[in-house]
C-alpha positions in Angstrom: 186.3 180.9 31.1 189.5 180.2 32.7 191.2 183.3 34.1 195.3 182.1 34.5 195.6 182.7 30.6 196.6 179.1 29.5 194.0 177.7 28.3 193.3 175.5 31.9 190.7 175.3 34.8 192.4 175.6 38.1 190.5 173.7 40.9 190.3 177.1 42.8 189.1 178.5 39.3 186.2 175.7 39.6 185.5 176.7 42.8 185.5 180.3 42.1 182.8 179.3 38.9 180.7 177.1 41.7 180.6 179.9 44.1 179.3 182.8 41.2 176.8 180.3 39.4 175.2 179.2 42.6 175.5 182.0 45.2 177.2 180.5 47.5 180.4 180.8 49.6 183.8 180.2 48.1 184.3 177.4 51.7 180.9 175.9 50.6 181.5 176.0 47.0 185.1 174.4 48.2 183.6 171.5 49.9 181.2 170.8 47.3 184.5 170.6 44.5 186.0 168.6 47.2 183.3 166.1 47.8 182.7 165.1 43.8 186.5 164.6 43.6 187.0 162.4 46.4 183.4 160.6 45.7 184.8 159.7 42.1 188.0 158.5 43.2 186.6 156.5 46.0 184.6 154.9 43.8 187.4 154.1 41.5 189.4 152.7 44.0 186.7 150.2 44.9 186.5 149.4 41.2 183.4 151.2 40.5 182.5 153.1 37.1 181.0 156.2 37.0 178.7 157.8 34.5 177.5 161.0 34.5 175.0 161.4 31.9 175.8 163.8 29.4 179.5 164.3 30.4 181.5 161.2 30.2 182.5 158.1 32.6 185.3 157.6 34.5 186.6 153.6 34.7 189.6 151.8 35.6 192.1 150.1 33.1 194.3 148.0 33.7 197.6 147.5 32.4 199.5 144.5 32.3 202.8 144.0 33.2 205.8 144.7 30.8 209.3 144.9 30.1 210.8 148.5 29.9 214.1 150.3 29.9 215.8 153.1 32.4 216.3 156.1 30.3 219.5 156.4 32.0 221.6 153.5 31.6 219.3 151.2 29.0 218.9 148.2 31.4 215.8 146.4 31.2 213.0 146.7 33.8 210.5 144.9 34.9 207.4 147.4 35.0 204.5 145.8 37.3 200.7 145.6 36.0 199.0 148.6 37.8 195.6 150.4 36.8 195.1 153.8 35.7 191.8 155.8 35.6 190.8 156.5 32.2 187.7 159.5 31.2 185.6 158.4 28.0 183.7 162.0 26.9 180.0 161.3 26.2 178.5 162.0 23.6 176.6 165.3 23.9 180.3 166.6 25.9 182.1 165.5 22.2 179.2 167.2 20.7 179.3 170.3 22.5 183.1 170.8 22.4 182.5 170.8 18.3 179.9 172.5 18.2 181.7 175.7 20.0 185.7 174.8 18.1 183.6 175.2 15.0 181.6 178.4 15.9 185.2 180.1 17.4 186.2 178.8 13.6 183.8 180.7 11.8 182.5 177.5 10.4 178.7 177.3 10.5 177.2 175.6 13.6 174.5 173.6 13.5 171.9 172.8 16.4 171.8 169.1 17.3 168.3 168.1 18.4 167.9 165.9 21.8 
């Protein structure tokens, strides 16, 4: 689907989908993009999981603090606790992905009732 040759979705790519699959503009289709990213990471940022059924979660983790070296010179570092987001794949997404890797492999593919 991706049209840049490398295997990756742009976020004007995304747009670009949003704006052919719905009939809308590319600016509308732009805000819409714009407004699921900044709902998921505001809600991250107040700690919040979110699920979207079918597709995965996104969630916090935190990691704690550690003791690392500079690449450069070897000395030790103290590296502070911080938190990262982190995106589990649900179940039908993992399903889904397979499902196709295994049909562009020639392997049989089999229907998965739900």
């Amino acid at each position: 689907m991706t049209t840049n040759g490398v295997g990756s979705m742009t976020k004007a790519e995304l747009v670009e989908e949003v704006s052919r699959v719905s009939d809308l503009t590319k600016k509308h289709s732009e805000v819409i993009v714009d407004t699921v990213f900044k709902s998921i990471i505001d809600a991250l940022h107040r700690g919040e999981k979110i699920e979207l059924r079918g597709f995965g979660s996104f969630r916090l983790r935190k990691r704690e603090p550690r003791k690392g070296r500079n690449p450069k010179t070897g000395d030790k570092v103290d590296v502070p606790p911080k938190k990262v987001p982190y995106f589990k794949p649900g179940k039908e997404l993992k399903e889904l992905i397979n499902r196709e890797a295994e049909a562009a492999d020639g392997s049989p593919v089999v229907a998965v009732a739900t």
